[in-house]
BAFI-3210 file (N, C-alpha, C; in Angstrom, 3 decimals, decimal comma, padded with zeros to 6 digits):
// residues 95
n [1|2|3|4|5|6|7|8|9|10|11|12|13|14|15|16|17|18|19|20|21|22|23|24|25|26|27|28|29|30|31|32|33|34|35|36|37|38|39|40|41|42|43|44|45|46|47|48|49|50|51|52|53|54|55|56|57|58|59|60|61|62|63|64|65|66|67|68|69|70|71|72|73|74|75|76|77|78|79|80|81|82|83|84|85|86|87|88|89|90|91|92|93|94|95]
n.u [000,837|000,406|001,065|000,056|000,813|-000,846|-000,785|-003,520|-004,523|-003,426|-004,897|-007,588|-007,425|-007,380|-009,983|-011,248|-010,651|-012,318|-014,835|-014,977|-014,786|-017,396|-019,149|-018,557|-019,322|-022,080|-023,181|-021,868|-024,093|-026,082|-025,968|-026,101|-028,533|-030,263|-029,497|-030,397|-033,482|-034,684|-034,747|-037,127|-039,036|-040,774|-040,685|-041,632|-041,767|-039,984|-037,495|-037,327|-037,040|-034,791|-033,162|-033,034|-031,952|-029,687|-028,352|-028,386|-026,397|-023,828|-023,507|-023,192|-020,930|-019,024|-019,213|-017,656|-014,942|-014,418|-014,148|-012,196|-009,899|-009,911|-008,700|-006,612|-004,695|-005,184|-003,087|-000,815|-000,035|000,375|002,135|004,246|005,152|005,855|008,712|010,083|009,791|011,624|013,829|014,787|014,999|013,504|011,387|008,046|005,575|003,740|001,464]
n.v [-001,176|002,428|004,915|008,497|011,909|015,359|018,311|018,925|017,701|019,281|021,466|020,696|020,651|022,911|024,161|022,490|023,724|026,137|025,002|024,242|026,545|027,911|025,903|026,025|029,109|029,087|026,953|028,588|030,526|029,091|028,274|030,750|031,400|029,498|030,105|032,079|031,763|031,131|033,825|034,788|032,590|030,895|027,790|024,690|023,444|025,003|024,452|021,764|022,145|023,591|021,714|019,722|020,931|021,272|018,747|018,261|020,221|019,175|016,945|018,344|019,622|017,559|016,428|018,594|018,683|016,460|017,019|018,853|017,463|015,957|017,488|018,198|015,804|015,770|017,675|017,224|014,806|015,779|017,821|015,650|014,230|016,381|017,015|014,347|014,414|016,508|015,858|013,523|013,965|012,445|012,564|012,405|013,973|013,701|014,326]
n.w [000,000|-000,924|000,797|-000,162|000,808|-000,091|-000,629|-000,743|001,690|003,499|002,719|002,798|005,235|006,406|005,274|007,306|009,915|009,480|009,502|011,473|013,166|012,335|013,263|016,029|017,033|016,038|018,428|020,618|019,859|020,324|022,905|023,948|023,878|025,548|027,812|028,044|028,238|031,471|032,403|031,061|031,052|033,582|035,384|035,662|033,049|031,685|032,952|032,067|029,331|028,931|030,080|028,603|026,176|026,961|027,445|024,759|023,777|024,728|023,752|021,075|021,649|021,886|019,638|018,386|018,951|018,845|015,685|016,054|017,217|014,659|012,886|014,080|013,597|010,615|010,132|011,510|010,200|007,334|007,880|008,651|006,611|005,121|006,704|006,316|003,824|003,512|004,698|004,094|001,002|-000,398|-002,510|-001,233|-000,978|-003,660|-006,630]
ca.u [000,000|001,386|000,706|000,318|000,246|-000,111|-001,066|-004,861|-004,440|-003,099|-006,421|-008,730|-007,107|-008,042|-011,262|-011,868|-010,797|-013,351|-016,262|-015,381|-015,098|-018,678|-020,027|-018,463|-020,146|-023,244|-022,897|-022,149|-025,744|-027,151|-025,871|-026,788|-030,131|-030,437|-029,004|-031,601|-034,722|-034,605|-035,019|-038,070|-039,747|-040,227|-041,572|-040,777|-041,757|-038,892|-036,606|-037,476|-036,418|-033,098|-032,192|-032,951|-031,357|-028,236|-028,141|-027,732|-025,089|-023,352|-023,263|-022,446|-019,916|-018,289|-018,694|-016,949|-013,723|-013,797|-013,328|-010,552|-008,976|-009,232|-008,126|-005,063|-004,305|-004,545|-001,874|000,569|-000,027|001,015|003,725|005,276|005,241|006,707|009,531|010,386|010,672|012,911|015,325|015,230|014,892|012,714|009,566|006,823|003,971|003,459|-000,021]
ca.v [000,000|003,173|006,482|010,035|013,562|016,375|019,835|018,836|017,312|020,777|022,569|020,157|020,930|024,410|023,986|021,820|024,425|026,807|024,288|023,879|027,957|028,072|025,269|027,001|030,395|028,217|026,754|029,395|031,233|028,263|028,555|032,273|031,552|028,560|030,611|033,701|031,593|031,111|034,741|034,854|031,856|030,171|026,744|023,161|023,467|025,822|023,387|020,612|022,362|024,047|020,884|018,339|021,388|021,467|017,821|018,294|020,812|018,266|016,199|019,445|019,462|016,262|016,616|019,741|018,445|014,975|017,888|019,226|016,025|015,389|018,450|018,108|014,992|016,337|018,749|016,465|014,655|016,388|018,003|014,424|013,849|016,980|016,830|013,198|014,596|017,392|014,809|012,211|014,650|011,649|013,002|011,422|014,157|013,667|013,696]
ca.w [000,000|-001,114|001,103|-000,779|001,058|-001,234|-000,274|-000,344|003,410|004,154|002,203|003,650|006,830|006,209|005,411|008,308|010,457|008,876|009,377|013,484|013,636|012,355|014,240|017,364|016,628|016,401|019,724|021,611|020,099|021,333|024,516|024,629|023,534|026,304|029,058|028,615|028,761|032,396|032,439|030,869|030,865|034,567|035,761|035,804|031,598|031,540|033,406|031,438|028,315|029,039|030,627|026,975|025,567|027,843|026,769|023,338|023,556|025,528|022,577|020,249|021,829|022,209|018,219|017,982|020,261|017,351|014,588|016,401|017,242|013,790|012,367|014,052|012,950|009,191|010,312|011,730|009,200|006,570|008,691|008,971|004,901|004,582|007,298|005,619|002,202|003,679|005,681|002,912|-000,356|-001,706|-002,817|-000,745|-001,572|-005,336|-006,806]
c.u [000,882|000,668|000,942|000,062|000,262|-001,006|-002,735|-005,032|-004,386|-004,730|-007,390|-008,719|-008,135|-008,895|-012,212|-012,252|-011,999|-014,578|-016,211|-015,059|-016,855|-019,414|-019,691|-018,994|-021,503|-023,691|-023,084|-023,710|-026,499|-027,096|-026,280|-028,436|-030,915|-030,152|-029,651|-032,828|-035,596|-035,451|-036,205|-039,422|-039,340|-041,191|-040,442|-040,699|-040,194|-037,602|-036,159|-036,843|-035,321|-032,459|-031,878|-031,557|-029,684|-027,674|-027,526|-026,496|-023,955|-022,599|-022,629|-021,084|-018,478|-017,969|-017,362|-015,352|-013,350|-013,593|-012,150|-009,866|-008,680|-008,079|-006,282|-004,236|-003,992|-003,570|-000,575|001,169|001,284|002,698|004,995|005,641|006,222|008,221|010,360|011,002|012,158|014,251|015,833|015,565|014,500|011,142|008,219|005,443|004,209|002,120|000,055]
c.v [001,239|004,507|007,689|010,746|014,022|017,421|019,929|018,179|018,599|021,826|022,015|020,457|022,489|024,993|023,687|022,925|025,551|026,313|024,553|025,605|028,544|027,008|025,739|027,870|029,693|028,029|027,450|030,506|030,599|028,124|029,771|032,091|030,765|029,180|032,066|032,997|031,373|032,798|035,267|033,982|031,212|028,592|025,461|022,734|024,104|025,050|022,409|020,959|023,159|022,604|019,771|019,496|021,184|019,669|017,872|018,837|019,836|017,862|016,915|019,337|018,819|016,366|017,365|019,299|016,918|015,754|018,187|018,290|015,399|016,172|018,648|016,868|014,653|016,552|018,255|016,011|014,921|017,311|016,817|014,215|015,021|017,017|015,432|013,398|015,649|016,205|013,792|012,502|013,403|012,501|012,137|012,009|014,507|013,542|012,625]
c.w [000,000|-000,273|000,388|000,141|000,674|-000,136|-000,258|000,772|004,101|003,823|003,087|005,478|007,232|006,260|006,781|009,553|010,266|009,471|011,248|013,830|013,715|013,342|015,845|017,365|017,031|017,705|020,542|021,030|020,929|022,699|024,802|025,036|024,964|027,673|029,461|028,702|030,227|032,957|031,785|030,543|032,196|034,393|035,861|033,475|031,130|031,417|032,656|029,654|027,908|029,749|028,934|026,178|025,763|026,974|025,166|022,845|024,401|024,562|021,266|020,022|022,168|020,482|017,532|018,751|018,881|016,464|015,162|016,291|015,484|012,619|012,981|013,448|011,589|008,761|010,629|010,977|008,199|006,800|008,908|007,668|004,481|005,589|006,887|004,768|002,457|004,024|004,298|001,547|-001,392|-001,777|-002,725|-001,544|-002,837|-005,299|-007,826]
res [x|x|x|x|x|x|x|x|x|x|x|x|x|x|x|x|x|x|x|x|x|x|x|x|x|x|x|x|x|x|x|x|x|x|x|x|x|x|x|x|x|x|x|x|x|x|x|x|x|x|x|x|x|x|x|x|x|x|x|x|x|x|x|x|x|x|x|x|x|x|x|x|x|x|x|x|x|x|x|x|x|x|x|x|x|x|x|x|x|x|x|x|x|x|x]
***
């Protein structure tokens, strides 16, 4: 099995980052949004639906922490293919 890195590990990296800036942004609305209803909505109804909510961001955010994790792993990545080709001056990333 032959491994390639080319400079689309590095873009996609790029990208990736992009995608977990917006889904953070996201997030934290939803936490704004989740953390003012208290303030205008009381009861045990109230309760019951900042808590499912709280839940979910839970899970948001367990998501958002597997982008990172993977986004670095892009990065190393590609950081290891190219630190290789430097040391060795064989040319690993070819397309």
């Amino acid at each position: 099995m032959r491994i390639k890195a080319s400079s689309g590990i590095n873009s996609d990296a790029n990208k990736l980052a992009q995608i977990i800036n917006d889904i953070s942004k996201d997030i934290k609305k939803i936490q704004d949004c989740i953390d003012a209803i208290p303030k205008c909505w009381k009861g045990t109804d109230s309760d019951s639906f900042v808590a499912k909510y709280n839940k979910s961001l839970i899970e948001l955010k367990k998501y958002e922490k597997n982008l990172n994790n993977y986004y670095t792993f892009l990065t190393k990545v590609y950081d290891i293919f190219c630190t290789l080709d430097e040391k060795y001056g064989i040319p690993i990333n070819t397309e």
